[in-house]
N, CA, C and O atoms as a GROMACS GRO file, in nm:
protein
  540
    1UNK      N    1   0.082  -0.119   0.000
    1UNK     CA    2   0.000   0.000   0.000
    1UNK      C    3   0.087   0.126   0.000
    1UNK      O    4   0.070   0.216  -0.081
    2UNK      N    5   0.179   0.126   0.093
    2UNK     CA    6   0.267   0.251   0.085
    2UNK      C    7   0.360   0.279  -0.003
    2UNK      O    8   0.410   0.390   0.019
    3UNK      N    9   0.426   0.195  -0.142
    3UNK     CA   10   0.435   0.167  -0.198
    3UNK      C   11   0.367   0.256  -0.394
    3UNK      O   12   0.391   0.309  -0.502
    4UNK      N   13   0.269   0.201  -0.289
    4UNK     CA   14   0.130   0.235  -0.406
    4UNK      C   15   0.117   0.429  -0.431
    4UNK      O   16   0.122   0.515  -0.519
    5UNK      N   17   0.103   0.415  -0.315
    5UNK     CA   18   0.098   0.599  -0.254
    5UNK      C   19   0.185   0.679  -0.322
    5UNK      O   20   0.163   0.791  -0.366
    6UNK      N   21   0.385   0.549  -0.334
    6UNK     CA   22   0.442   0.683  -0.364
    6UNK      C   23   0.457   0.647  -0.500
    6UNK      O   24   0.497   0.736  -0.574
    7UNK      N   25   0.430   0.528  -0.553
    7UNK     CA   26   0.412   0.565  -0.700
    7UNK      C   27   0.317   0.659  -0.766
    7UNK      O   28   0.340   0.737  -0.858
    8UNK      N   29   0.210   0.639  -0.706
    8UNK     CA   30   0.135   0.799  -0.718
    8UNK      C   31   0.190   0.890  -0.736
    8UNK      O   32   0.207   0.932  -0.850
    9UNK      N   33   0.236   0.950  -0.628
    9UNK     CA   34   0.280   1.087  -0.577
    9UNK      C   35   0.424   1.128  -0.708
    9UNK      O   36   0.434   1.231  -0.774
   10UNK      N   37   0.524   1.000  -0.709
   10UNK     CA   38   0.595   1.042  -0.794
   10UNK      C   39   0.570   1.049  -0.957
   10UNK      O   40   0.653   1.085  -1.040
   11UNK      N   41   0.470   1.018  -0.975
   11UNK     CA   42   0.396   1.011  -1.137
   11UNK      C   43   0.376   1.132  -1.118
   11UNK      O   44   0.457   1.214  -1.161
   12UNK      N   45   0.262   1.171  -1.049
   12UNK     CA   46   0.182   1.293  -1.064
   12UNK      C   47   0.288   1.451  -1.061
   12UNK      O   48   0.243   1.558  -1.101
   13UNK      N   49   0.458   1.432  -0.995
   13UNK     CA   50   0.535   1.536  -0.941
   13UNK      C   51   0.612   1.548  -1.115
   13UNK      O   52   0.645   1.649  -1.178
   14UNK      N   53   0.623   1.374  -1.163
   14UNK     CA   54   0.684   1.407  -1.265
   14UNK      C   55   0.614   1.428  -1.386
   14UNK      O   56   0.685   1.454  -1.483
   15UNK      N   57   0.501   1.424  -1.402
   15UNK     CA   58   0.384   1.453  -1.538
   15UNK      C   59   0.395   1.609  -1.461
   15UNK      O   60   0.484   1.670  -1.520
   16UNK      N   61   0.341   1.687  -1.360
   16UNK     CA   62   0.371   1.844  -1.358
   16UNK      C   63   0.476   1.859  -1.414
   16UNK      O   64   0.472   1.891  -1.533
   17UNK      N   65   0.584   1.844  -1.360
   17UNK     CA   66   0.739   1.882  -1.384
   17UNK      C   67   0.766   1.869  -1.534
   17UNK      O   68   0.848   1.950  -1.576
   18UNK      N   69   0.716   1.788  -1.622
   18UNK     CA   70   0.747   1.804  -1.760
   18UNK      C   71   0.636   1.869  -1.802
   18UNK      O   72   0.674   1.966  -1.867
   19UNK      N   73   0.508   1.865  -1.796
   19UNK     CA   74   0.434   1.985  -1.846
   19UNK      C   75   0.496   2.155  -1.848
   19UNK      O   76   0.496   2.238  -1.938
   20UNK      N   77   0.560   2.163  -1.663
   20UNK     CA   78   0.640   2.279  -1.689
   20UNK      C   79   0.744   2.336  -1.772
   20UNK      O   80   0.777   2.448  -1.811
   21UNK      N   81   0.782   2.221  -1.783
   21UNK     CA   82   0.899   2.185  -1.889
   21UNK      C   83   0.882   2.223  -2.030
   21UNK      O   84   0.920   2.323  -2.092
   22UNK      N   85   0.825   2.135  -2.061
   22UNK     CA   86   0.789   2.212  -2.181
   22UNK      C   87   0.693   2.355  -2.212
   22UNK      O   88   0.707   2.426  -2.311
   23UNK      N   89   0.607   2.373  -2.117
   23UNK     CA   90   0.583   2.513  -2.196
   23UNK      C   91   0.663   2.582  -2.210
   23UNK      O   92   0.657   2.674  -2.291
   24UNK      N   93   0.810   2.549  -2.100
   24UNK     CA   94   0.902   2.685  -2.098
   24UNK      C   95   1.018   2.634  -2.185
   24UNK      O   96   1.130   2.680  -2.163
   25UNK      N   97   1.008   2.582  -2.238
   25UNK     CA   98   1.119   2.551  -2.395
   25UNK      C   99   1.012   2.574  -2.521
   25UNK      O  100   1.051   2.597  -2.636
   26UNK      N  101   0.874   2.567  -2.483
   26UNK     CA  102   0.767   2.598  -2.608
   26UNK      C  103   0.703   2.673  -2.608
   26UNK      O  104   0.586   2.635  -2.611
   27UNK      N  105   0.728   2.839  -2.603
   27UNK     CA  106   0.655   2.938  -2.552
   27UNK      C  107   0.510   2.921  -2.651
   27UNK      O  108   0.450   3.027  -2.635
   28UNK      N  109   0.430   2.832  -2.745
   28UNK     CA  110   0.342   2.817  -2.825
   28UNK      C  111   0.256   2.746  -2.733
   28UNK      O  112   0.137   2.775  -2.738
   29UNK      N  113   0.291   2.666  -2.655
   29UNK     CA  114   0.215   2.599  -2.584
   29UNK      C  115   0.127   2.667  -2.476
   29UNK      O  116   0.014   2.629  -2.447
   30UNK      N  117   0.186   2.762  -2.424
   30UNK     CA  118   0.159   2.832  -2.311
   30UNK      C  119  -0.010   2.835  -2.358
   30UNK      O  120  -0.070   2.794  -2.458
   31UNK      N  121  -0.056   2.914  -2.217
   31UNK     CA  122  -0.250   2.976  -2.274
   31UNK      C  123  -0.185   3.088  -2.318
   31UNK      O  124  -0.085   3.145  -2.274
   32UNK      N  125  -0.280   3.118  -2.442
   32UNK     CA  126  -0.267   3.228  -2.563
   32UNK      C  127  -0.374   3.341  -2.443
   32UNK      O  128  -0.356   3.459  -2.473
   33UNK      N  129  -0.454   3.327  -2.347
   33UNK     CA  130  -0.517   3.405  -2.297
   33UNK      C  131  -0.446   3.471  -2.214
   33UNK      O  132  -0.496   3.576  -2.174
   34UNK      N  133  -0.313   3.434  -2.164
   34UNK     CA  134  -0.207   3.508  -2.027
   34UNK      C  135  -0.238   3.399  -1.867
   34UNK      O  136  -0.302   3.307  -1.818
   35UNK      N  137  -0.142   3.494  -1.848
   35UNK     CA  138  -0.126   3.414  -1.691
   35UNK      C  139  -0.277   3.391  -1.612
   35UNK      O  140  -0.351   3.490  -1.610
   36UNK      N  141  -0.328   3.259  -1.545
   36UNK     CA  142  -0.444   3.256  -1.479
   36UNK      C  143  -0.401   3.348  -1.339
   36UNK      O  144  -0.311   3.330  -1.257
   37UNK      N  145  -0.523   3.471  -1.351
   37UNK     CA  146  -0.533   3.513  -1.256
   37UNK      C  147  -0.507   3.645  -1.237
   37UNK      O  148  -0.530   3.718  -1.141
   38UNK      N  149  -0.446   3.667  -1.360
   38UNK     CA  150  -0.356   3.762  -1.403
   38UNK      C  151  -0.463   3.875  -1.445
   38UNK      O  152  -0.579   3.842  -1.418
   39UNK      N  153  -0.449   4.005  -1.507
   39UNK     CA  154  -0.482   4.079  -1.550
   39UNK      C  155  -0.471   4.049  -1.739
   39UNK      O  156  -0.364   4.036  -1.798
   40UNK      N  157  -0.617   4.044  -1.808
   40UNK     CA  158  -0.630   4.031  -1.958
   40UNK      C  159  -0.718   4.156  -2.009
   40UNK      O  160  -0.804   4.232  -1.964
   41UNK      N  161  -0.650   4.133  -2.127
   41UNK     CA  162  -0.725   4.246  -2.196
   41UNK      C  163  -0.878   4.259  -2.214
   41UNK      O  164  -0.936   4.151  -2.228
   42UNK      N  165  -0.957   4.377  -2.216
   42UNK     CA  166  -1.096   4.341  -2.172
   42UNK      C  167  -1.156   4.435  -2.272
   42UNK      O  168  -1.135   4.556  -2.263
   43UNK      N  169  -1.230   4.383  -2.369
   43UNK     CA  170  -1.334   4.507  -2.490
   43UNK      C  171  -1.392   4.616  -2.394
   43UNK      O  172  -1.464   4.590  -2.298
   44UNK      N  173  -1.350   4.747  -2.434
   44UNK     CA  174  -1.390   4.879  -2.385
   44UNK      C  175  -1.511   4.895  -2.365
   44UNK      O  176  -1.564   4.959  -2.275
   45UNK      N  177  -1.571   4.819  -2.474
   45UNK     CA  178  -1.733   4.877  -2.540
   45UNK      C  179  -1.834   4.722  -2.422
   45UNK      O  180  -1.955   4.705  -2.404
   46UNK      N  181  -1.746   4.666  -2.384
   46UNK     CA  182  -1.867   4.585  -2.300
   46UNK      C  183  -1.944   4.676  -2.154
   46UNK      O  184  -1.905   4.792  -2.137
   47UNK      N  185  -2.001   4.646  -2.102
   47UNK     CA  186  -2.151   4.715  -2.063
   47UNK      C  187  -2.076   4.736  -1.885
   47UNK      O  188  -2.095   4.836  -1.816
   48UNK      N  189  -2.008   4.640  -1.851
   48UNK     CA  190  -1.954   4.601  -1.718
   48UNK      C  191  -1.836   4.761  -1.712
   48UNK      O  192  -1.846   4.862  -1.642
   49UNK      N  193  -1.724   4.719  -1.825
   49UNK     CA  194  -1.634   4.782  -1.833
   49UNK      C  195  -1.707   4.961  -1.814
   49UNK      O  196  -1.687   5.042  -1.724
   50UNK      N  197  -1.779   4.970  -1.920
   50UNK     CA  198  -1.856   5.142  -1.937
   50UNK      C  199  -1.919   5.146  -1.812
   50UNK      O  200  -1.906   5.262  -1.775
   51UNK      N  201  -1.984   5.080  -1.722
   51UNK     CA  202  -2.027   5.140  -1.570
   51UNK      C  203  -1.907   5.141  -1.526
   51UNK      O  204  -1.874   5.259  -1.540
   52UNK      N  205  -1.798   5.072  -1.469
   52UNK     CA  206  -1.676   5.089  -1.433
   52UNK      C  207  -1.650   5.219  -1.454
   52UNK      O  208  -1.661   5.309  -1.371
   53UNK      N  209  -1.600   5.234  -1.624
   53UNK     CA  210  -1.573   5.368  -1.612
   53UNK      C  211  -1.660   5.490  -1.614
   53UNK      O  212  -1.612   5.602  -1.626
   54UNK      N  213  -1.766   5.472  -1.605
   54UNK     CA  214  -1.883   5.591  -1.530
   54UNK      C  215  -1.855   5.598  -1.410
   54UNK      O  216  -1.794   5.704  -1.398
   55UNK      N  217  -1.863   5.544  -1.307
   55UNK     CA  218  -1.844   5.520  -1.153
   55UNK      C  219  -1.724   5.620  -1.134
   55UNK      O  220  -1.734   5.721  -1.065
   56UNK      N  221  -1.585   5.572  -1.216
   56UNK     CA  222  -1.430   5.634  -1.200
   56UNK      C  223  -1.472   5.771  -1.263
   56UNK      O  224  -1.461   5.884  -1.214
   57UNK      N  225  -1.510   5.744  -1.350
   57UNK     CA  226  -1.535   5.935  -1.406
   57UNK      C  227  -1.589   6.016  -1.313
   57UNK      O  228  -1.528   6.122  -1.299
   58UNK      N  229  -1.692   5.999  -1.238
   58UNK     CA  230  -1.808   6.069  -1.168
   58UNK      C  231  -1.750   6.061  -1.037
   58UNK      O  232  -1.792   6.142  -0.954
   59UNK      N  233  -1.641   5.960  -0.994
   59UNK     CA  234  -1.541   6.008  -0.834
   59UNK      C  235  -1.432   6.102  -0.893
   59UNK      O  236  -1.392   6.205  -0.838
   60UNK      N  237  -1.390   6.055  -1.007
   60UNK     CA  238  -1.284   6.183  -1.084
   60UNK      C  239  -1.306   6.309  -1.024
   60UNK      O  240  -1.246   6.378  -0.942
   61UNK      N  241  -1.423   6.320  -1.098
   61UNK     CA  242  -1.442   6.469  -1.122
   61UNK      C  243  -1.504   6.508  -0.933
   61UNK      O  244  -1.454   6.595  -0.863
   62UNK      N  245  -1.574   6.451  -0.908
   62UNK     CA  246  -1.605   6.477  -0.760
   62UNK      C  247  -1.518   6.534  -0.670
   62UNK      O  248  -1.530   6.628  -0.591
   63UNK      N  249  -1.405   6.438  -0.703
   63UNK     CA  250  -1.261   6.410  -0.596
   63UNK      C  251  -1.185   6.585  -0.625
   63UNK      O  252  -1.121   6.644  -0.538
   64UNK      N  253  -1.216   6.648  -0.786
   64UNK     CA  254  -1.099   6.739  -0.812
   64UNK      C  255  -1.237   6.876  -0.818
   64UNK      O  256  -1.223   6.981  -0.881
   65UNK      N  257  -1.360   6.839  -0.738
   65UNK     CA  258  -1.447   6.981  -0.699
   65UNK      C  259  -1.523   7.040  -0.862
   65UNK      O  260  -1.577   7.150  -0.877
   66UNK      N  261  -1.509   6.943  -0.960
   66UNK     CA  262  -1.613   6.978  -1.099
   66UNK      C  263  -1.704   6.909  -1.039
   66UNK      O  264  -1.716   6.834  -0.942
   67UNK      N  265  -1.791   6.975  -1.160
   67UNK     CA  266  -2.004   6.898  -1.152
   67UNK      C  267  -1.945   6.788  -1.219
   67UNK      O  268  -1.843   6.760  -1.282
   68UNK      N  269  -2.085   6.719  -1.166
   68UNK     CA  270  -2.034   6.563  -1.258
   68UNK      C  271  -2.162   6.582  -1.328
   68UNK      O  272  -2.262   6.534  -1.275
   69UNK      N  273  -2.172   6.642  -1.435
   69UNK     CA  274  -2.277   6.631  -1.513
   69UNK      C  275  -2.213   6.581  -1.678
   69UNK      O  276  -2.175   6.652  -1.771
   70UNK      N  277  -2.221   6.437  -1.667
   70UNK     CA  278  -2.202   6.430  -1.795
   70UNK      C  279  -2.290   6.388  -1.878
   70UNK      O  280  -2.389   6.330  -1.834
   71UNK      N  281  -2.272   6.411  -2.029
   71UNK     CA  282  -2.330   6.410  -2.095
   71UNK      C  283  -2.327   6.338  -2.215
   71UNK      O  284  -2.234   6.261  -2.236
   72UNK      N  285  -2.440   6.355  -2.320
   72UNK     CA  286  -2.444   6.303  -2.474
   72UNK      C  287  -2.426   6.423  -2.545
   72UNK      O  288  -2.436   6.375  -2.658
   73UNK      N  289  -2.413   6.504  -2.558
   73UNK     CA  290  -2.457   6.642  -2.696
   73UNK      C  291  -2.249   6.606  -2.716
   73UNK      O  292  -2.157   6.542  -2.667
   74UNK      N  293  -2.279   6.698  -2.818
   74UNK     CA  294  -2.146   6.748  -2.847
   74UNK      C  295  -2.059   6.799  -2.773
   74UNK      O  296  -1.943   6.769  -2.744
   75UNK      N  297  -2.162   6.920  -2.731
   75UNK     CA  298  -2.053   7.045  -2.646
   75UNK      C  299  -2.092   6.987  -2.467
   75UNK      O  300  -2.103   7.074  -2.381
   76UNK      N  301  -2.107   6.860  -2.434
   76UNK     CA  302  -2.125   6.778  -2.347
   76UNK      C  303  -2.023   6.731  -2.300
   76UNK      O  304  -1.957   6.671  -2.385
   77UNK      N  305  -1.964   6.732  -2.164
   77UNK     CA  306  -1.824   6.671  -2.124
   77UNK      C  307  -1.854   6.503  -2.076
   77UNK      O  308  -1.928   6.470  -1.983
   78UNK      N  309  -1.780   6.412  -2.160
   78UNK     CA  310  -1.826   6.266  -2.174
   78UNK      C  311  -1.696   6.191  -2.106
   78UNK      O  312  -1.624   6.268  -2.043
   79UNK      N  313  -1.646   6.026  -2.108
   79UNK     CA  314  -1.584   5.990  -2.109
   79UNK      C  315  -1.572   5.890  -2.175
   79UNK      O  316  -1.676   5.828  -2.195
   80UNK      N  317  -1.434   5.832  -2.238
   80UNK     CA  318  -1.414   5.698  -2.328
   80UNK      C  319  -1.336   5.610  -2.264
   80UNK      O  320  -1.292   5.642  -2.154
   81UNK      N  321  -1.316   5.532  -2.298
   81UNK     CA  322  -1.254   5.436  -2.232
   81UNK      C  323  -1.117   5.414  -2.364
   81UNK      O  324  -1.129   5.389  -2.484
   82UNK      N  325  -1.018   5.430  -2.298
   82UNK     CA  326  -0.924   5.408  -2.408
   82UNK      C  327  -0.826   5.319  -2.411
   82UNK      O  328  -0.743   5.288  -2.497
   83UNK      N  329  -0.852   5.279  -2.295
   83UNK     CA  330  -0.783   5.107  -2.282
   83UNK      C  331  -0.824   4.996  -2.116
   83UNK      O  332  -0.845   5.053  -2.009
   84UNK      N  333  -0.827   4.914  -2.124
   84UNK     CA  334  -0.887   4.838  -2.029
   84UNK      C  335  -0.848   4.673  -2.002
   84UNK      O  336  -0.860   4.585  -2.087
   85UNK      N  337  -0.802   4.655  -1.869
   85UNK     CA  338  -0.800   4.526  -1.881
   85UNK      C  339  -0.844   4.484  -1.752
   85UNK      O  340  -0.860   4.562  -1.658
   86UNK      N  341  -0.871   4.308  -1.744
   86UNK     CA  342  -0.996   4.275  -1.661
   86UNK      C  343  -0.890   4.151  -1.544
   86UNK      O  344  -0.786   4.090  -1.570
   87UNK      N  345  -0.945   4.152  -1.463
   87UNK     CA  346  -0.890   4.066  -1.373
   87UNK      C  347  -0.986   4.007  -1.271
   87UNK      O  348  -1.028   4.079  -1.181
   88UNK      N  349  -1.024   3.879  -1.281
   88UNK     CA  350  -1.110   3.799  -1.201
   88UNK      C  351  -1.037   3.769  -1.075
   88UNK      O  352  -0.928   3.716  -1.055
   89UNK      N  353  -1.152   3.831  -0.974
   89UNK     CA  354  -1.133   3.803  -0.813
   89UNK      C  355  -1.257   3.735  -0.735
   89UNK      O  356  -1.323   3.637  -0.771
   90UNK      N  357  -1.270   3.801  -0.637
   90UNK     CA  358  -1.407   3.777  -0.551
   90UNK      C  359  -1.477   3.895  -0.599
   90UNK      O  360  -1.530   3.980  -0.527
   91UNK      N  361  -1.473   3.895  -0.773
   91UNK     CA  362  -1.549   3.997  -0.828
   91UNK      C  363  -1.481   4.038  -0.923
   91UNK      O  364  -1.435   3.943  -0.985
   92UNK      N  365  -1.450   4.146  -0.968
   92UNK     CA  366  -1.365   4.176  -1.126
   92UNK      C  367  -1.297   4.300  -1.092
   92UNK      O  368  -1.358   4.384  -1.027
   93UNK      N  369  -1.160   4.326  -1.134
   93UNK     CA  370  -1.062   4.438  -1.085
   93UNK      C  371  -1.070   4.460  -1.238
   93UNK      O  372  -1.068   4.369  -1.320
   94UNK      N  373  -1.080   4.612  -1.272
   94UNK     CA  374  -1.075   4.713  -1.393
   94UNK      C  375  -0.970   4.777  -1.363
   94UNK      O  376  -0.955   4.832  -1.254
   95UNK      N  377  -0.898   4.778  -1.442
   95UNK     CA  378  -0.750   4.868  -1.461
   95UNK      C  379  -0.774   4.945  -1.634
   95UNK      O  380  -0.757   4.908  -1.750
   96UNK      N  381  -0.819   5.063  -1.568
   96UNK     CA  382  -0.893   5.162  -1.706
   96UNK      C  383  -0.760   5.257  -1.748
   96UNK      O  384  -0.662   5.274  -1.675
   97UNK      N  385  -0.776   5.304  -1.860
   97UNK     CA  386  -0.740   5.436  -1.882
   97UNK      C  387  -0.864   5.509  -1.940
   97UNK      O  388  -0.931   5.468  -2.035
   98UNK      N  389  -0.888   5.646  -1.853
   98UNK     CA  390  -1.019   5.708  -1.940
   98UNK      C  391  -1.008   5.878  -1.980
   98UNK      O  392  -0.950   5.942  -1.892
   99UNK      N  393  -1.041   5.937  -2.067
   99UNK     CA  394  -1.042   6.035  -2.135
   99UNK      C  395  -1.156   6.097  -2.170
   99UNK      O  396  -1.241   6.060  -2.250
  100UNK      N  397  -1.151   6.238  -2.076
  100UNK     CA  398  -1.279   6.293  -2.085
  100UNK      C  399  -1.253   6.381  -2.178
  100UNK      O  400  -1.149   6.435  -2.214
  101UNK      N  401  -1.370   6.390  -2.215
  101UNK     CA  402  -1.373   6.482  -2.419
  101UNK      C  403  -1.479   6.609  -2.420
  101UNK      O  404  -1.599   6.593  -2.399
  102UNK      N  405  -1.445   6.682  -2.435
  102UNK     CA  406  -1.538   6.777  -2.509
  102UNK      C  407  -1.526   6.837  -2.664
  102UNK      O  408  -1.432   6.873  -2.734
  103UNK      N  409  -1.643   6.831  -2.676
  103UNK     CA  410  -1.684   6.855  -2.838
  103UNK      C  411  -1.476   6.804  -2.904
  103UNK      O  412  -1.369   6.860  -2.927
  104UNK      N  413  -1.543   6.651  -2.903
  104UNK     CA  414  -1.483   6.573  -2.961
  104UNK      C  415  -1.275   6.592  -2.914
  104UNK      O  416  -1.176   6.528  -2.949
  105UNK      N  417  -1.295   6.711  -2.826
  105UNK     CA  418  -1.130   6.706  -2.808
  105UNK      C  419  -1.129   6.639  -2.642
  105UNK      O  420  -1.212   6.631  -2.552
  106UNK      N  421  -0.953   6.590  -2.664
  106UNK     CA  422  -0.950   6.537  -2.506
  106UNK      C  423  -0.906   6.640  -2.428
  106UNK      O  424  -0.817   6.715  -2.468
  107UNK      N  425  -0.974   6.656  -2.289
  107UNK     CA  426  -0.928   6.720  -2.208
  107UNK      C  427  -0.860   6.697  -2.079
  107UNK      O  428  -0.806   6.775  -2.001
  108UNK      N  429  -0.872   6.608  -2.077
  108UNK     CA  430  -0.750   6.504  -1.932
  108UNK      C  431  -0.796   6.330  -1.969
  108UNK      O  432  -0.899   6.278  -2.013
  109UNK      N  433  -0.690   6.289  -1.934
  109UNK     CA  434  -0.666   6.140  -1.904
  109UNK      C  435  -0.684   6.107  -1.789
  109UNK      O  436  -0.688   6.205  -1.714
  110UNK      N  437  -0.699   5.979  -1.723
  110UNK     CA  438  -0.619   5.954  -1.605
  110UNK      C  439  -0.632   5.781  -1.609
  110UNK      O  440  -0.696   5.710  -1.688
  111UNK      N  441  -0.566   5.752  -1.520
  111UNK     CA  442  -0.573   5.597  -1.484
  111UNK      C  443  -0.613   5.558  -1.340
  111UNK      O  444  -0.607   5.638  -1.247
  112UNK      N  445  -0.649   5.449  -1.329
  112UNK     CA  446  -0.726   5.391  -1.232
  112UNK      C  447  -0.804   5.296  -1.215
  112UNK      O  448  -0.889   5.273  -1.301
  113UNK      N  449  -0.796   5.208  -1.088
  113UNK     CA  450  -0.805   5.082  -1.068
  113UNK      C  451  -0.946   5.044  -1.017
  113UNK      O  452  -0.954   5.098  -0.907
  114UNK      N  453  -1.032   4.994  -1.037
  114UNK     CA  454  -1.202   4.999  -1.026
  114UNK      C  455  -1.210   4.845  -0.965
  114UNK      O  456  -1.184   4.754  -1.044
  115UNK      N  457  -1.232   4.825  -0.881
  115UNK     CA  458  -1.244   4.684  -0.821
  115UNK      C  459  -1.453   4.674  -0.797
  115UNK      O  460  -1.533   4.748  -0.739
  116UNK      N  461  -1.465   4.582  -0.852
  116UNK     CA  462  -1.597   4.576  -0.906
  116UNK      C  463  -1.685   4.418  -0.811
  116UNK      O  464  -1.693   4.301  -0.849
  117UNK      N  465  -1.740   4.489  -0.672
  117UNK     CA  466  -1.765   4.345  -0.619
  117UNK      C  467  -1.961   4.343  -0.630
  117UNK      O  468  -2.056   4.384  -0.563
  118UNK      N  469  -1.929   4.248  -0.792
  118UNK     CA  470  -2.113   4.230  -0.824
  118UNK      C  471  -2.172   4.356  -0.805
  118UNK      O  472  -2.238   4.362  -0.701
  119UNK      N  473  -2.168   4.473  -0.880
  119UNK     CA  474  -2.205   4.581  -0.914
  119UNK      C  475  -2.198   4.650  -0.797
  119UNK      O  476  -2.291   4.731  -0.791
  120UNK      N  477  -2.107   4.652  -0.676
  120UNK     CA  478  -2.098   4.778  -0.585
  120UNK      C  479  -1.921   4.802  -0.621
  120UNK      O  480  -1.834   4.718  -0.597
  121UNK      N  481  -1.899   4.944  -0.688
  121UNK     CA  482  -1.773   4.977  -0.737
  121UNK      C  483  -1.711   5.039  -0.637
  121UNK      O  484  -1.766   5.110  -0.553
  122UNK      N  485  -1.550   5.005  -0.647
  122UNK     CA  486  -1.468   5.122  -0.555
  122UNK      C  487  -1.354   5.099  -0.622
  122UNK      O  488  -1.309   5.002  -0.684
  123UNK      N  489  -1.317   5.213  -0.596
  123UNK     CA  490  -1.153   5.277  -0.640
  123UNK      C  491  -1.079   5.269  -0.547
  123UNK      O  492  -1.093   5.310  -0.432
  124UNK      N  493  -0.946   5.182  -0.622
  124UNK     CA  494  -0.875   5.115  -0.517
  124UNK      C  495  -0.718   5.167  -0.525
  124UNK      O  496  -0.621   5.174  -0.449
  125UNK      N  497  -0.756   5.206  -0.680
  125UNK     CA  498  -0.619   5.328  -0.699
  125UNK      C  499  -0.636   5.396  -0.815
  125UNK      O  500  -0.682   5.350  -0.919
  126UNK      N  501  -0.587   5.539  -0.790
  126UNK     CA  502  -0.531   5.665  -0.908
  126UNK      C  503  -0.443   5.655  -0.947
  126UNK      O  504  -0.345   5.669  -0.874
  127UNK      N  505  -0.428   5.627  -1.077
  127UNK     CA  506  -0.261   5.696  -1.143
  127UNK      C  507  -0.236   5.774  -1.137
  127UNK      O  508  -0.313   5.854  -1.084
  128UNK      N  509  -0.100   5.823  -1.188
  128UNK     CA  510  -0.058   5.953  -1.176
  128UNK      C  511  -0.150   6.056  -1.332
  128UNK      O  512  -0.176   6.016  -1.446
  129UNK      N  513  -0.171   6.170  -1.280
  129UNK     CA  514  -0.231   6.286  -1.389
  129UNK      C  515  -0.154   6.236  -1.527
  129UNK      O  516  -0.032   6.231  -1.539
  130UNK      N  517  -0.254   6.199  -1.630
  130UNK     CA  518  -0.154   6.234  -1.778
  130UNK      C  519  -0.245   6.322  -1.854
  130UNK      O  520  -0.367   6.332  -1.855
  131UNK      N  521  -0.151   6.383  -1.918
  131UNK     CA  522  -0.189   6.461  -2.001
  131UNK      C  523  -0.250   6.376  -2.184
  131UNK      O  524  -0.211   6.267  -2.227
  132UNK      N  525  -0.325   6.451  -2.235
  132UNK     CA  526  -0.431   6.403  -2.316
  132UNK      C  527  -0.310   6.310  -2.392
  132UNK      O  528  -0.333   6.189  -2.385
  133UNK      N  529  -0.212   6.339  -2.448
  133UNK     CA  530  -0.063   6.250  -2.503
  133UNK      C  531  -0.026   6.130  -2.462
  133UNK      O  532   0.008   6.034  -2.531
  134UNK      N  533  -0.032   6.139  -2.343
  134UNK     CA  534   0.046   6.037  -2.231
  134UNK      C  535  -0.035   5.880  -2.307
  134UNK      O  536  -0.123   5.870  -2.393
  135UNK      N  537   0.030   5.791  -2.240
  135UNK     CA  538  -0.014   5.665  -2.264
  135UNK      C  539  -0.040   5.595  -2.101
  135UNK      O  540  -0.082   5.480  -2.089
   0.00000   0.00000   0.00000
C-alpha cells in the first residue's frame, strides 16, 4: 500500500514537472489568454467595463471639486474608455485608462483601478495625472 501511494505521488510530481517543462522551452504551448489570474485584456465597449468607467469618471471629477454632469450632446463633457483590462477576483478588478472629451477634443486622461464586487464599485487606486498625449 505505501508503496502504491508513492508511486502515485511520484507520477503525478513528474507529469507536472514536464508539463512545466515544456511550456518553458515551447513558448506556443503556453494559454494564448495570459497568466491565470492575471490581469487580460478586456473590450472597452462591453456594458460592465462602461459602468466601471462611469463610476471612476463621476469620483474623478467629484474628488478634483467639478459637476459631474455628464453628458451626450457634443458640447457635453463625456468619457471613453481608451484602454482596459480585466482581472477575475471575488469579483472583477478594472485597470482603465479614461479620457474625458469635449466637443470631440481630449481634455485630461487619467488611470485607475475599479475593483468591481457584483455591481458595488470602488476605487482602489489613481494613477498619476496624464496629459491628453500620455499613454
Amino acid at each position: 500500500m505505501f508503496m502504491k501511494r508513492v508511486l502515485i505521488i511520484a507520477t503525478v510530481a513528474i507529469s507536472c514537472l514536464s508539463n512545466t517543462l515544456i511550456s518553458a522551452m515551447n513558448p506556443s504551448l503556453r494559454n494564448s489568454r495570459g497568466l491565470v489570474g492575471g490581469f487580460q485584456e478586456a473590450d472597452i465597449n462591453d456594458p460592465r467595463v462602461q459602468k466601471a468607467a462611469k463610476f471612476a469618471t463621476e469620483q474623478h471629477l467629484a474628488d478634483h471639486g467639478r459637476a459631474v454632469d455628464l453628458g451626450v450632446g457634443p458640447n457635453d463633457l463625456h468619457f471613453e474608455v481608451v484602454d482596459c483590462s480585466q482581472q477575475v477576483v471575488a469579483g472583477m478588478n478594472y485597470r482603465l485608462t479614461i479620457a474625458l472629451m469635449r466637443n470631440n477634443e481630449c481634455e485630461e486622461r487619467f488611470h485607475v483601478m475599479i475593483y468591481d464586487r457584483f455591481g458595488e464599485y470602488t476605487v482602489t487606486q489613481w494613477g498619476d495625472p496624464l496629459t491628453c498625449t500620455d499613454q
